[in-house]
matplotlib code that plots the C-alpha trace (Angstrom):
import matplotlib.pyplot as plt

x = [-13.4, -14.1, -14.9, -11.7, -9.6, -10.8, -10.7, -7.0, -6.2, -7.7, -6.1, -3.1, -3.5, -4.6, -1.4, 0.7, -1.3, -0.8, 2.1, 2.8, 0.7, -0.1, -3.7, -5.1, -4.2, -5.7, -8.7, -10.7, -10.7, -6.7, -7.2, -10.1, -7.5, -5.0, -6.2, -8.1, -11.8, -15.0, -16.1, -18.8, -16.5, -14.9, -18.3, -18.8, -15.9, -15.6, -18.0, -15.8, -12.4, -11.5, -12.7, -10.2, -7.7, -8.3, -8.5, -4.8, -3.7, -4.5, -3.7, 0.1, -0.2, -0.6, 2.2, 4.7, 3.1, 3.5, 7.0, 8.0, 6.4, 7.8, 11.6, 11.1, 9.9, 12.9, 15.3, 13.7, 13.9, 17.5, 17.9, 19.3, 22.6, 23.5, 23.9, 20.9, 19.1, 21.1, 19.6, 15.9, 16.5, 17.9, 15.1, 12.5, 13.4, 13.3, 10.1, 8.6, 10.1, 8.3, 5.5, 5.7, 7.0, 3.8, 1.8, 3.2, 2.3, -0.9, -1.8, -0.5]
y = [2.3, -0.7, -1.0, -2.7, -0.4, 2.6, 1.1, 0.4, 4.0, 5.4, 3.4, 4.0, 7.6, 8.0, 5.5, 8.5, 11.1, 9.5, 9.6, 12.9, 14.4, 12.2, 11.0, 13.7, 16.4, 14.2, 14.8, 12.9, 16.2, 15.8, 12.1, 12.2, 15.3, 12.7, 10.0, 12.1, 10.5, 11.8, 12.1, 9.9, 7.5, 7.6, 7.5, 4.1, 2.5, 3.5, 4.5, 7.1, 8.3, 6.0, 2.8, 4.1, 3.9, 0.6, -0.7, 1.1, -0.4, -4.0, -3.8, -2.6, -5.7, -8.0, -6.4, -7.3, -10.7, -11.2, -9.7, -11.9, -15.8, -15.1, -14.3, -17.4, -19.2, -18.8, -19.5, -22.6, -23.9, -23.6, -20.5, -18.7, -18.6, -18.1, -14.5, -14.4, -15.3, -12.1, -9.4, -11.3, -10.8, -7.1, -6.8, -7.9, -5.7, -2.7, -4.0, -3.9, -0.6, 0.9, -0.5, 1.1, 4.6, 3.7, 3.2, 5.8, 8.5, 7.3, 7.3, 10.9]
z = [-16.3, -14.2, -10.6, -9.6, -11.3, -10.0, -6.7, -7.8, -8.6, -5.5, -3.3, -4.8, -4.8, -1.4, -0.7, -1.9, 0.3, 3.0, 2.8, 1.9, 4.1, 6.4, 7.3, 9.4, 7.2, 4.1, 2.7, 0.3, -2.2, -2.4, -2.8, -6.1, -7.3, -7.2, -8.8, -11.5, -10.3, -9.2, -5.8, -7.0, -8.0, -4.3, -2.9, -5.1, -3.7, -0.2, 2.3, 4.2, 4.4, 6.8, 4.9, 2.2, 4.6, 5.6, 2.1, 1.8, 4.9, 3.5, 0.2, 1.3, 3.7, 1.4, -1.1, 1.8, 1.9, -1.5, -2.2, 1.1, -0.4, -3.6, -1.9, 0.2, -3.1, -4.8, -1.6, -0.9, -4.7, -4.7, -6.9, -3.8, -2.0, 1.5, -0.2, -1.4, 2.2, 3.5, 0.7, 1.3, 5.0, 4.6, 2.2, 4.4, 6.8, 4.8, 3.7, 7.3, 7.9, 5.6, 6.5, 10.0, 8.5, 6.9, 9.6, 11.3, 8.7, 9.6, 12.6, 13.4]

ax = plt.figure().add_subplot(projection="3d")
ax.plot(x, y, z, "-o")
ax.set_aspect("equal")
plt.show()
């Protein structure tokens, strides 16, 4: 397996951790269980559990960005409706939410 893919599937395995257990109680043994990887592998790709963290943090970032450009995309090239701005907005803000249960999870 590639770098970037087990990069991918540790991220998104420590995603799930997080957010199951929350990032204190996490460790990086439940994370490489998780994503089926070594702990040489994890040591490859991040340099501590907190670096993991931040990689998780931006890579759900930039999943909101995404899902939100695309939305506005198709708005703005007159595939939407009034209707449609209302889910995208109600969407949107669902998006964030879970970005600050997220965050939340987290930090505590």
């Amino acid at each position: 397996m590639n770098k970037k893919a087990t990069s991918t599937i540790i991220i998104i395995a420590a995603k799930e951790e997080y957010q199951k257990r929350g990032y204190p109680a996490t460790e990086v043994d439940h994370i490489i269980k998780r994503a089926k990887v070594s702990k040489e592998e994890f040591d490859e790709q991040f340099s501590s559990l907190e670096d993991c963290c931040l990689k998780v943090l931006k890579n759900h970032a930039q999943e909101m960005k995404r899902t939100s450009r695309n939305m506005m995309k198709m708005t703005i090239v007159g595939k939407g409706s009034v209707c449609f701005s209302m889910i995208y907005t109600k969407m949107l803000k669902v998006f964030l939410m879970r970005g600050i249960r997220f965050s939340i999870f987290i930090m505590m």
